[in-house]
C-alpha positions as CSV (number, residue, x, y, z in Angstrom):
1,X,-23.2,-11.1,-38.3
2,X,-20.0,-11.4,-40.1
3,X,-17.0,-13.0,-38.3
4,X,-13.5,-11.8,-39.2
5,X,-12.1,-15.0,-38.6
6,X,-14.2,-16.9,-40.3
7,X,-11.8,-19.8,-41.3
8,X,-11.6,-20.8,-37.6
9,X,-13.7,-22.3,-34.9
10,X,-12.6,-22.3,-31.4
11,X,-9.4,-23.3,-30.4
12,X,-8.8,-27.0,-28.8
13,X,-6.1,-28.6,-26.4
14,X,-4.7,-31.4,-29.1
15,X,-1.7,-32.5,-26.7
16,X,1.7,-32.2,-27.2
17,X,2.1,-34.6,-30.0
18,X,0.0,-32.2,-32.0
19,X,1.4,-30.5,-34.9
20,X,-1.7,-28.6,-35.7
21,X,-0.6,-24.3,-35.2
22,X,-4.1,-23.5,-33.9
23,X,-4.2,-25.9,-31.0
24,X,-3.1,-26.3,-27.9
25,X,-0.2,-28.8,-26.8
26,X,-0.1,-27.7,-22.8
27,X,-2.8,-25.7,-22.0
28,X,-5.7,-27.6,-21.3
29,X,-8.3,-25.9,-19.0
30,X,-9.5,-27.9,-16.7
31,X,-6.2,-30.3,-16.3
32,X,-5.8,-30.3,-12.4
33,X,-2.3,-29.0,-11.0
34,X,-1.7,-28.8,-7.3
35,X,-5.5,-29.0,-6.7
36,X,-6.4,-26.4,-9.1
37,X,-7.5,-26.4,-13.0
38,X,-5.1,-24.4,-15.3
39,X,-7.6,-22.2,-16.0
40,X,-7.9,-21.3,-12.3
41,X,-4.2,-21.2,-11.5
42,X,-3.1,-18.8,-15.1
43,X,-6.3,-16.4,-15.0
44,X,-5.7,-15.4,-18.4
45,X,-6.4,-12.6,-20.6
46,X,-5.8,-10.7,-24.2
47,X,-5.6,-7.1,-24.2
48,X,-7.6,-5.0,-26.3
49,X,-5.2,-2.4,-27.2
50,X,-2.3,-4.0,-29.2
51,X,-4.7,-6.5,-30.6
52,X,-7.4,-4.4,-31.8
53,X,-6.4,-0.6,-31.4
54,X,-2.8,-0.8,-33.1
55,X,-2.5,-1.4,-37.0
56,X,1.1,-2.0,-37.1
57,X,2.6,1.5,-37.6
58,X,5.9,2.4,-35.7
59,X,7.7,5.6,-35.8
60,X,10.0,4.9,-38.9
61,X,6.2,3.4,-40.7
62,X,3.0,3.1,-41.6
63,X,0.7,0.5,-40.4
64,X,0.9,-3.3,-42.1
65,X,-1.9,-4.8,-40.7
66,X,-4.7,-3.0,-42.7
67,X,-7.5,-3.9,-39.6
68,X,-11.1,-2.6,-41.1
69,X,-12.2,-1.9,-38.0
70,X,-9.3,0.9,-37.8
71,X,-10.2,2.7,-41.1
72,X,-12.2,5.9,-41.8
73,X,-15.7,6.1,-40.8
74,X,-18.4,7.0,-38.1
75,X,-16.1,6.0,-35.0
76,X,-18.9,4.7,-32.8
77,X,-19.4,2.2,-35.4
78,X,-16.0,1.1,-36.2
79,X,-16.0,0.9,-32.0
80,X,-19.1,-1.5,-32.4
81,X,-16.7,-3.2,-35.1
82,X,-14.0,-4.0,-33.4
83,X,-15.8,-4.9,-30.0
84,X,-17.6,-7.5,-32.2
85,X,-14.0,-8.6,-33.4
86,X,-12.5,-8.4,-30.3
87,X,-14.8,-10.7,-28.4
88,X,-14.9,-13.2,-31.5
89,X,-11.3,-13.8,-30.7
90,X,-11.8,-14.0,-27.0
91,X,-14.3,-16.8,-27.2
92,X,-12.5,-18.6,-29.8
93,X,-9.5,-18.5,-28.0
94,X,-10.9,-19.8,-25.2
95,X,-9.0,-17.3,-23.0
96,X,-11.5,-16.1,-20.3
97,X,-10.0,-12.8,-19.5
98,X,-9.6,-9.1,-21.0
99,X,-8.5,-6.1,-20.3
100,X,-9.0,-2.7,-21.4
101,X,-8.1,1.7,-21.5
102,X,-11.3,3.5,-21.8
103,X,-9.9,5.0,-24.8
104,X,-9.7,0.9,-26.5
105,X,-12.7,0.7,-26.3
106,X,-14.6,3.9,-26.8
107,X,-13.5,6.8,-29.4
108,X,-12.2,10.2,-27.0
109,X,-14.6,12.8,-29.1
110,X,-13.8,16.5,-28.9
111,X,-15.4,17.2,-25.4
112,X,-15.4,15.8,-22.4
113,X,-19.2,15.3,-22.5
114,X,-18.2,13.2,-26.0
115,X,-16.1,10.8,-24.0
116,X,-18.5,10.2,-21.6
117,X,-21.2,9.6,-23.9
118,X,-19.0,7.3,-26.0
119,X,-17.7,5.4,-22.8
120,X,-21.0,5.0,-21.6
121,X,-22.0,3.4,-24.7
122,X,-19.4,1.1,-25.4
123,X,-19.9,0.0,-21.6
124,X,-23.3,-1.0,-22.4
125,X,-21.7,-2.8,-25.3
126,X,-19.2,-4.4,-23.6
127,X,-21.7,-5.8,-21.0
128,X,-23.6,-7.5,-23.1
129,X,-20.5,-9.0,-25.3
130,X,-19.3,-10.2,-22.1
131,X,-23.0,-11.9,-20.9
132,X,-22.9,-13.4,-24.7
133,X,-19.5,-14.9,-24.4
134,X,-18.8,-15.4,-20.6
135,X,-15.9,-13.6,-21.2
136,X,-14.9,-11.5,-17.8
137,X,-12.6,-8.5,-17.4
138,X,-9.7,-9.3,-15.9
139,X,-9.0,-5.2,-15.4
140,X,-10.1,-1.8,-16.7
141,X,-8.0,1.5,-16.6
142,X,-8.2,5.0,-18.0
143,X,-5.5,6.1,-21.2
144,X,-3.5,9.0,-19.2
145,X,-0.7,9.8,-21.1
146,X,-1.7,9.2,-24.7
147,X,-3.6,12.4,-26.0
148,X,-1.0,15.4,-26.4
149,X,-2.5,17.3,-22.7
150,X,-0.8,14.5,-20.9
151,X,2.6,15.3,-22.4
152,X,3.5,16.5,-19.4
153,X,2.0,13.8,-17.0
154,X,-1.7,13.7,-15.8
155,X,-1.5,13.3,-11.9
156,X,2.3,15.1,-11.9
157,X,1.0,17.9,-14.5
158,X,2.1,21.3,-13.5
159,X,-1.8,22.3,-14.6
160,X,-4.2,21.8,-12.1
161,X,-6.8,21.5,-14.7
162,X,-5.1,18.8,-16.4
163,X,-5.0,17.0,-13.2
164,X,-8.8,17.0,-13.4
165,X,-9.4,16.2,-16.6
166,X,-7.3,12.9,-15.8
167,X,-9.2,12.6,-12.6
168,X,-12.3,12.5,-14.9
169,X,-11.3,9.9,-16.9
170,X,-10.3,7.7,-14.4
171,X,-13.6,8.4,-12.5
172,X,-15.6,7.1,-15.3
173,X,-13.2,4.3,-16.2
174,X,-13.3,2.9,-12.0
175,X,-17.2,3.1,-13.0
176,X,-17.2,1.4,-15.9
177,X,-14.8,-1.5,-14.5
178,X,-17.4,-2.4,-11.3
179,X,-20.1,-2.4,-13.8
180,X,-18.3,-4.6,-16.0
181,X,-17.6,-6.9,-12.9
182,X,-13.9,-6.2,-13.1
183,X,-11.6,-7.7,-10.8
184,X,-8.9,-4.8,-10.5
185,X,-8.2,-1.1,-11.4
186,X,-5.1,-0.5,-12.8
187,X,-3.1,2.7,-12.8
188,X,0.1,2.9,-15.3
189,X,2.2,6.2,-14.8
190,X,3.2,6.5,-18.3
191,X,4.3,9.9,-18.3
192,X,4.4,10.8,-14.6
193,X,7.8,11.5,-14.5
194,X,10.2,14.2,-15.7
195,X,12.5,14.9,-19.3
196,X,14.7,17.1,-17.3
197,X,15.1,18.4,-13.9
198,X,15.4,22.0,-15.3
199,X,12.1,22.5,-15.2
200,X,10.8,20.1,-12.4
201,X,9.8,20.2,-8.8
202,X,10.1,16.6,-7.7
203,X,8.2,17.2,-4.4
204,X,5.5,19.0,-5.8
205,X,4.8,16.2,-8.3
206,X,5.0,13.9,-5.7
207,X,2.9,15.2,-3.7
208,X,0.0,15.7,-6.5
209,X,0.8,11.8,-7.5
210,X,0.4,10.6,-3.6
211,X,-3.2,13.1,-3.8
212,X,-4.4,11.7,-7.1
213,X,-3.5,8.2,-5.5
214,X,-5.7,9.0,-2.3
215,X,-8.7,9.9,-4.2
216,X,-8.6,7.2,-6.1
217,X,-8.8,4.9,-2.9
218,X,-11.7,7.1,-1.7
219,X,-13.8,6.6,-4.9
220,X,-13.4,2.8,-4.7
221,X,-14.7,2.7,-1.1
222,X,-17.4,5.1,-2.1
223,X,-18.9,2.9,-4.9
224,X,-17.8,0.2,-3.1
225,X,-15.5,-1.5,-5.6
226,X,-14.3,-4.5,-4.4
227,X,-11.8,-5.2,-6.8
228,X,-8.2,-5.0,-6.3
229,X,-5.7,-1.4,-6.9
230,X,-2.7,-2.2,-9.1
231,X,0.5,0.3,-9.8
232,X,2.4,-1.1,-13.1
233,X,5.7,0.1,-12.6
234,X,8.4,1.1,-15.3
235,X,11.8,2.8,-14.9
236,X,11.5,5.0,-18.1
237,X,10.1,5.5,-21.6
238,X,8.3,7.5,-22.5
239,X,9.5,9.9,-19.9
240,X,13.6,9.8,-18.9
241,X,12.7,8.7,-15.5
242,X,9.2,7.4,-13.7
243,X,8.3,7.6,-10.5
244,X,7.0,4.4,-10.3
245,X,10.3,2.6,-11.3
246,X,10.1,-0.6,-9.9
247,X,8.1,-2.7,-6.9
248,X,10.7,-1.4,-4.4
249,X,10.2,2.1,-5.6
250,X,6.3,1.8,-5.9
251,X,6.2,0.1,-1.9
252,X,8.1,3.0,-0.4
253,X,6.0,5.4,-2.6
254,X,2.7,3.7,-1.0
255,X,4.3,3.6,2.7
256,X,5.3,7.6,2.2
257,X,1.3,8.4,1.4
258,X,-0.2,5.5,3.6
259,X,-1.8,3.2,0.7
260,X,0.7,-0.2,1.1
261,X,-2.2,-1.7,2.1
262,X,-5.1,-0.2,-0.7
263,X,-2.2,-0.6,-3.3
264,X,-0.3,-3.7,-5.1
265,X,1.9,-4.5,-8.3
266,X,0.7,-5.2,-11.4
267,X,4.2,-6.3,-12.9
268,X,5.2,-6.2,-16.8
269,X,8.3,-8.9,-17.5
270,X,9.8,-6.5,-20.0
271,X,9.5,-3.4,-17.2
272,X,11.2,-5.3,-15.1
273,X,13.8,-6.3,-17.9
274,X,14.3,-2.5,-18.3
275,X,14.4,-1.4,-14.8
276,X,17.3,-3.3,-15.0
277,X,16.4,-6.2,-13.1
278,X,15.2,-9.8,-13.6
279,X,11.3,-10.7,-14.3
280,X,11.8,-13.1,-11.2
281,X,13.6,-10.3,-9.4
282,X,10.2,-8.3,-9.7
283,X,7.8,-10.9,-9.1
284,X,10.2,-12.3,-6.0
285,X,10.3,-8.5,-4.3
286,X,6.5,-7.7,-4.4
287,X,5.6,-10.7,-3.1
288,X,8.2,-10.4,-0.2
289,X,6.7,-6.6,0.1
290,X,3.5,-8.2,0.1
291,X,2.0,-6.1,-2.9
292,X,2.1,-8.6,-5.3
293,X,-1.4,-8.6,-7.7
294,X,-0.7,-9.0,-11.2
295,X,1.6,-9.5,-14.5
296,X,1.5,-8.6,-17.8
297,X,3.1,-11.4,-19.7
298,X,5.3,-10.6,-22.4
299,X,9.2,-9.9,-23.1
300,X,11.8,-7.6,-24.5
301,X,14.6,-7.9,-26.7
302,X,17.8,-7.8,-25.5
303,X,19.4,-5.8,-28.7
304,X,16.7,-3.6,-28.4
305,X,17.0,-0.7,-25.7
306,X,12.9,-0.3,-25.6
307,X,9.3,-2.0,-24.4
308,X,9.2,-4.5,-27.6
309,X,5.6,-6.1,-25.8
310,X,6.8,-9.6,-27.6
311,X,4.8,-12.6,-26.7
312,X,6.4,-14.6,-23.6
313,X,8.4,-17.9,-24.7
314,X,11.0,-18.6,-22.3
315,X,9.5,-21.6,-20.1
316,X,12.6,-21.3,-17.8
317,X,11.9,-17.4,-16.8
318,X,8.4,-18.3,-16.8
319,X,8.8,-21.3,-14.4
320,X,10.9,-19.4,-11.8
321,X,8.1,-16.7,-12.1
322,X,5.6,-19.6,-12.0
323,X,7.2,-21.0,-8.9
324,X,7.5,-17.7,-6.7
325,X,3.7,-17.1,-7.3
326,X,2.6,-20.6,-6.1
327,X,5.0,-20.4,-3.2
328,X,2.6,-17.6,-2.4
329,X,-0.8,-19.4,-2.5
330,X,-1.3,-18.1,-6.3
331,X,-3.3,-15.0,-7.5
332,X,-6.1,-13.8,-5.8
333,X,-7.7,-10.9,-7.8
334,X,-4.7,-10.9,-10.4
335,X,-3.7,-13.0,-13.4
336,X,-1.7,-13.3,-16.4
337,X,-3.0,-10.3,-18.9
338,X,-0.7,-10.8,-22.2
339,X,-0.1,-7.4,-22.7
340,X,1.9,-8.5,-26.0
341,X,1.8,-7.8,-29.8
342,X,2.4,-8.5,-33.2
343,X,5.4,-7.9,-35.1
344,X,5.1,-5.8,-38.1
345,X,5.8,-8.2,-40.2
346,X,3.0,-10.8,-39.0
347,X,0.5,-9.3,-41.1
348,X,-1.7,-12.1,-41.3
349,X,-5.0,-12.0,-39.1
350,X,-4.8,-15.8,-37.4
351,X,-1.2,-14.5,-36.5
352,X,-3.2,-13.6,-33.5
353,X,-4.2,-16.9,-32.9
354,X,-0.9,-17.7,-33.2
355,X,1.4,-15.6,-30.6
356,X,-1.5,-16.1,-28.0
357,X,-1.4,-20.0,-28.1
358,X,2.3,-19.9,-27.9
359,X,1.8,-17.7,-25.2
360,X,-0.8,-19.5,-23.1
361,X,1.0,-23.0,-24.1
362,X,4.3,-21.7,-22.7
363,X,2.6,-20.5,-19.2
364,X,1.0,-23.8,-18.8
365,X,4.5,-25.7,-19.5
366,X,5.6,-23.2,-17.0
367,X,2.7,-24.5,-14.6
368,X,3.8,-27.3,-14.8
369,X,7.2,-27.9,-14.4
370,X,6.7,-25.2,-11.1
371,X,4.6,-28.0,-9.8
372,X,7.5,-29.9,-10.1
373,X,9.5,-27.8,-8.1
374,X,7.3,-27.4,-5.7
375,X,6.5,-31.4,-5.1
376,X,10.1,-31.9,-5.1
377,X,11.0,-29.0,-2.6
378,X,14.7,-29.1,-2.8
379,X,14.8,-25.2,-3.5
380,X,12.9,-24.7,-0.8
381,X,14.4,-27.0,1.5
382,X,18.1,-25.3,0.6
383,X,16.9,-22.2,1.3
384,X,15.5,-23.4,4.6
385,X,18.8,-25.3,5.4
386,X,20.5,-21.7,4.6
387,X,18.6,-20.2,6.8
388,X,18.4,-22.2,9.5
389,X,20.3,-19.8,12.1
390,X,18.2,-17.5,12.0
391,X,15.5,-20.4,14.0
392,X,18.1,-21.0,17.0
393,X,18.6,-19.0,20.0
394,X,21.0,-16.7,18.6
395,X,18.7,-15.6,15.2
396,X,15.8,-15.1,17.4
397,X,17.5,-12.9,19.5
398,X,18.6,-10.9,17.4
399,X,15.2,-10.0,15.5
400,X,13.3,-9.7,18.7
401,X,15.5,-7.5,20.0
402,X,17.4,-8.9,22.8
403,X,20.4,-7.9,21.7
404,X,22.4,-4.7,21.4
405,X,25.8,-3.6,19.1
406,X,27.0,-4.4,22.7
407,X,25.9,-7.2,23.7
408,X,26.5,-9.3,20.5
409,X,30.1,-7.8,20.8
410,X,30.4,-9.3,24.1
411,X,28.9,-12.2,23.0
412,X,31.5,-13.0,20.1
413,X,34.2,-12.3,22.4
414,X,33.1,-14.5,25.2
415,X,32.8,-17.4,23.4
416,X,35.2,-16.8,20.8
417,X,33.2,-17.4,17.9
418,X,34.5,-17.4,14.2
419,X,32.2,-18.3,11.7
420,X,33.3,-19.6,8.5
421,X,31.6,-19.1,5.0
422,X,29.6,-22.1,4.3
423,X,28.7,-23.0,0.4
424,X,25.2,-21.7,-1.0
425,X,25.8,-24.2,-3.6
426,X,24.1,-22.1,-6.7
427,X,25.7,-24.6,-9.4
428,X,24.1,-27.2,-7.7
429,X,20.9,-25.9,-7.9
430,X,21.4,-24.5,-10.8
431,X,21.8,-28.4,-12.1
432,X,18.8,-29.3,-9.9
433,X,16.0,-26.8,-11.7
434,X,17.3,-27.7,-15.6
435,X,16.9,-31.1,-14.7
436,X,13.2,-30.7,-13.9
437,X,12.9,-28.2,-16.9
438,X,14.6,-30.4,-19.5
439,X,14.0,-33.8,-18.1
């Protein structure tokens, strides 16, 4: 069989001294950190969508990247194409993770009874690409928001039998995942949400989110998916406003409709960036919810108001991330998926090679230097010094319940107390983290 990137064989840790572009300077798989291999810790994958389903083409242009897999022609066999490219790259990469819509992977036909014929085909494909390659699936989902009957949402649609139809896909795309060994189901909410309130009931659409959200918990115990559930949360675009804004707004969703413990996060950096908040922020608050699962690892642009889906390469964001997920115990079922593409302008094939092996590189710096963090502990000893009150008598007291409005009223007066602010020294730490980044 033809290979598409035929100038390459698979891609190699070199070290950092290494000049070569299609090696590795940080990420070396089985390098040990904190007991672990790299591999182990990152959990890595591509995605198949903006690698090998997009050609370049944005809404002021055409597509650049003239992929042949993407051209005219019987669209089973271009599917066939592009899995063969798609898994080409995986193993020469050397990332051990994918991820996938049913829609990547499979062409959507005319019927439903065309989808499922084409899904079921390309799962067979797909299961033996991934026994050739060892390549796993990191997670599967269903594309709910891309073909023009999801313009108005899928689970929030004012038509019931819309509703279904999404139901259907994601019935066969929870199906396919299991086979496929996948470790997680993810939902995105893309357009469940509203343009304007003029023509919305907010309850209703609620309500028929929290339902679609319950069924889908009831087929995974009843084909006994062991995988974990993921939300992705974003605040807006396409629609003006999701209702899966951010890991604070997803957790109270999942309390109001009793999932919090089916459900957690699947976080994208350049959601969170969006949502107005901090990558860290995201990653900090659904661990402290305790619905943390998974990222997608990329980045926006701060001139541009929109999901750009660039590759991650800031090793001090990533490092914080890095250092709130190991504080945790790691991932479990979840990993780094870089949910990232191209620029128009990188028009050359190995440009794949390319953003990914920055990417992976920078997330192993990132690895690293966390490690640091963690070995040295001053952050966390800081934060315990901060904290510290809330240990003694008084702190306890409080959260257990001992106390009243009363009685600590009482209690200030009797003995007179007046705290005073105390520093929480941010410069310092500030200083403290650059110099194990930059040292």
């Amino acid at each position: 069989m033809a290979q598409y990137f035929d100038n390459l064989d698979k891609i190699v840790f070199e070290g950092a001294d290494s000049t070569n572009p299609l090696a590795f300077k940080h990420y070396n798989a089985n390098e040990k950190i904190l007991g672990k291999t790299m591999a182990e810790h990152l959990r890595m994958a591509a995605c198949y969508w903006h690698n090998f389903c997009w050609n370049g083409q944005d809404v002021f242009g055409q597509g650049t990247f003239g992929r042949p897999w993407l051209e005219a022609g019987d669209a089973m066999e271009r599917a066939r194409q592009k899995a063969d490219v798609a898994f080409e790259f995986f193993s020469k990469l050397g990332i051990p993770y994918y991820c996938f819509h049913d829609i990547d992977v499979a062409p959507e036909g005319n019927s439903i009874r065309e989808y499922i014929n084409n899904f079921a085909a390309m799962t067979d494909v797909l299961e033996q690409k991934q026994a050739e390659t060892g390549v796993k699936l990191l997670w599967g989902t269903a594309n709910l928001f891309s073909n023009p009957r999801y313009a108005a949402g899928a689970a929030t649609n004012p038509d019931p039998e819309v509703f279904s139809y999404g139901a259907t896909q994601v019935f066969h795309a929870m199906n396919a995942t299991q086979r496929l060994g996948g470790e997680n189901y993810v939902l995105w909410g893309g357009r469940e949400g509203y343009e304007t309130l003029l023509n919305t009931d907010l309850r209703q659409e609620r309500e028929q989110l929290g339902r679609f959200m319950q069924m889908v918990v009831e087929h995974k115990h009843k084909i006994g998916f062991k995988g974990m559930l993921l939300i992705e949360p974003k605040p807006q675009e396409p629609t003006k406003h999701q209702y899966d804004y951010d890991s604070a707004t997803v957790y109270g969703f999942l309390k109001q409709y009793g999932l919090e413990k089916e459900f957690r996060v699947n976080i994208e950096a350049n959601h969170a960036t969006l949502a107005g908040h901090s990558f860290h922020h995201e990653v900090a608050t659904a661990i402290s919810l305790g619905i943390f699962g998974s990222i997608d690892a990329n980045r926006g642009d701060a001139q541009n108001g929109w999901d750009t889906d660039q590759f991650p390469n800031s090793v001090e964001e990533l490092s914080l991330v890095m250092y709130e997920i190991l504080k945790a115990g790691g991932f479990s079922t979840g990993g780094f998926n870089f949910d990232a593409k191209l620029r128009r302008q990188s028009v050359d094939r190995y440009d794949l090679f390319h953003g990914h092996i920055g990417g992976m590189d920078h997330l192993a710096l990132a690895l690293k230097k966390a490690a640091l963090l963690i070995e040295k502990d001053f952050l966390g000893q800081a934060v315990a010094k901060r904290y510290a009150g809330w240990s003694a008598p008084l702190g306890q007291g409080i959260v257990q319940g001992q106390h009243s409005l009363q009685s600590l009223a009482e209690l200030v007066e009797q003995k007179q107390l007046s705290p005073q602010a105390v520093s929480g020294r941010q410069e310092l730490l500030e200083n403290q983290v650059n110099l194990v980044l930059y040292r």
